[in-house]
C-alpha positions as CSV (number, residue, x, y, z in Angstrom):
1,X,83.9,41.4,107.4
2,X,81.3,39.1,109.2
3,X,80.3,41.7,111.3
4,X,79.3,43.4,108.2
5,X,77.3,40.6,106.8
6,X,75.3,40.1,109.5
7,X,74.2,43.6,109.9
8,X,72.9,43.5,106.2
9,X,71.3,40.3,107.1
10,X,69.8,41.5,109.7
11,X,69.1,44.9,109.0
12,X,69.5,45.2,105.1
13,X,71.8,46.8,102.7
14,X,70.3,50.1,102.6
15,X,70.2,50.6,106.6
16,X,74.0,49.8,106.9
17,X,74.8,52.1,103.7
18,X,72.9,54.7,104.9
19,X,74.6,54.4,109.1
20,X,78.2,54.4,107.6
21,X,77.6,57.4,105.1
22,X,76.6,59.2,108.1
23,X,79.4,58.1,110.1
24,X,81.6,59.2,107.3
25,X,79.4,62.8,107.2
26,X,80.1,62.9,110.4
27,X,84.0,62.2,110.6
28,X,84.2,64.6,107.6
29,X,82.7,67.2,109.4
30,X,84.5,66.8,112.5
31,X,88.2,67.1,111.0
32,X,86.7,70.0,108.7
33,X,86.2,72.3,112.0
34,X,88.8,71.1,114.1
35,X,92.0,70.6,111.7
36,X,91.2,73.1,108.4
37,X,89.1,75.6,110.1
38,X,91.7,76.7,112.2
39,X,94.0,76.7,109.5
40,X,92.0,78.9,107.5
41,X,91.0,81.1,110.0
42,X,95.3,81.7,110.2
43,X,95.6,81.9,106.8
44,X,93.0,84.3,105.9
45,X,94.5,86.3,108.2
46,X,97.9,86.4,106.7
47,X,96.5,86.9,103.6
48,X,94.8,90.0,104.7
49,X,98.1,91.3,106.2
50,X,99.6,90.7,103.2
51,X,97.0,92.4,101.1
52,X,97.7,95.5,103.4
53,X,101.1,95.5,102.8
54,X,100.8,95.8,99.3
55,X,98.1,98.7,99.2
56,X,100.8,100.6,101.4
57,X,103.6,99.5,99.1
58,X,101.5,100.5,96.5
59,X,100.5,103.7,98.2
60,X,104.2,104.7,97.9
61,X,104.8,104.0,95.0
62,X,102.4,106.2,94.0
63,X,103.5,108.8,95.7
64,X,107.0,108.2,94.8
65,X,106.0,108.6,91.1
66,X,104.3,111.9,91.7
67,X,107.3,113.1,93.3
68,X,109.1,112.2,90.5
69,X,107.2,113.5,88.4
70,X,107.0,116.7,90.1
71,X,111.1,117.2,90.1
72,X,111.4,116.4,85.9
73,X,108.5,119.4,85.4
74,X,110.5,121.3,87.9
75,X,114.0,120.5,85.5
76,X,112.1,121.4,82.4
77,X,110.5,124.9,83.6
78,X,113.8,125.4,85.3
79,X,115.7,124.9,81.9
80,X,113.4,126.6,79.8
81,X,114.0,129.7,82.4
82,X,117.5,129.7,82.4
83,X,118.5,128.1,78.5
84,X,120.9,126.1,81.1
85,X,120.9,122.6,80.9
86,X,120.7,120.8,84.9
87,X,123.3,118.3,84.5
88,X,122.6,116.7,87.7
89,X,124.1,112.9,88.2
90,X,122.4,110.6,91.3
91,X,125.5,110.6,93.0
92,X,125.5,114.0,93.4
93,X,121.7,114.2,94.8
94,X,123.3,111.5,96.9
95,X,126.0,113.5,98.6
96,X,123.4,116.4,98.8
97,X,121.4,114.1,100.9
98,X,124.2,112.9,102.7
99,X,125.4,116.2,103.8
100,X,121.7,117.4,104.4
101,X,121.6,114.6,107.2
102,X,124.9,114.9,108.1
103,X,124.0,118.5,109.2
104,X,120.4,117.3,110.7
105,X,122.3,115.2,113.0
106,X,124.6,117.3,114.0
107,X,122.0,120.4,114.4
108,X,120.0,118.2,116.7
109,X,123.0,116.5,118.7
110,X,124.1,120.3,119.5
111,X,120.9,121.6,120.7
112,X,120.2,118.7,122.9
113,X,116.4,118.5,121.8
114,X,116.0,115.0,120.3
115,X,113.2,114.9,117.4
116,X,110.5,112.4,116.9
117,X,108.3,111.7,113.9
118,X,106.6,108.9,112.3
């Protein structure tokens, strides 16, 4: 604490206040780029991936709803056709789908050709 004294004796108040604000500026500065620029940098990043995912889940849901939407007009106009009510539970379009694949697999297991897609 004498140190600091005899630098505002010797050089006044306003000359030491003004070296150790610019220390401090300067300290501030450095652990700004080093430590949370970095940081940042990583997080923005994240963020952007994140932001990405959600357009795409957003994208299918979109699409999802459209399909959707596309089988109840298909139920209606098929009903309105026919006077027959479709009585069609989700377990049942389950086992359709699971016997669909089941026969996929087995289709392309047989022939030997192996299928790729996105």
């Amino acid at each position: 604490m004498s140190a600091f004294a005899d630098w505002v004796n010797l050089y006044g108040f306003p000359i030491v206040a003004a070296v150790g604000l610019g220390y401090f500026i300067y300290y501030i500065w450095v652990w700004a780029t080093t430590k949370v620029k970095p940081v940042l940098g990583a997080a923005m990043a994240d963020l952007i991936d994140l932001v990405d995912r959600i357009r795409m889940l957003d994208n299918d849901l979109i699409r999802l709803t459209q399909k959707l939407n596309s089988v109840l007009e298909f139920k209606e106009e098929y009903e309105k056709m026919t006077g027959k009510k479709m009585d069609i539970d989700l377990d049942d379009i389950q086992q359709i789908s699971e016997s669909d694949n089941d026969r996929n697999n087995k289709r392309t297991k047989g022939s030997g050709k192996t299928t790729s897609g996105p």
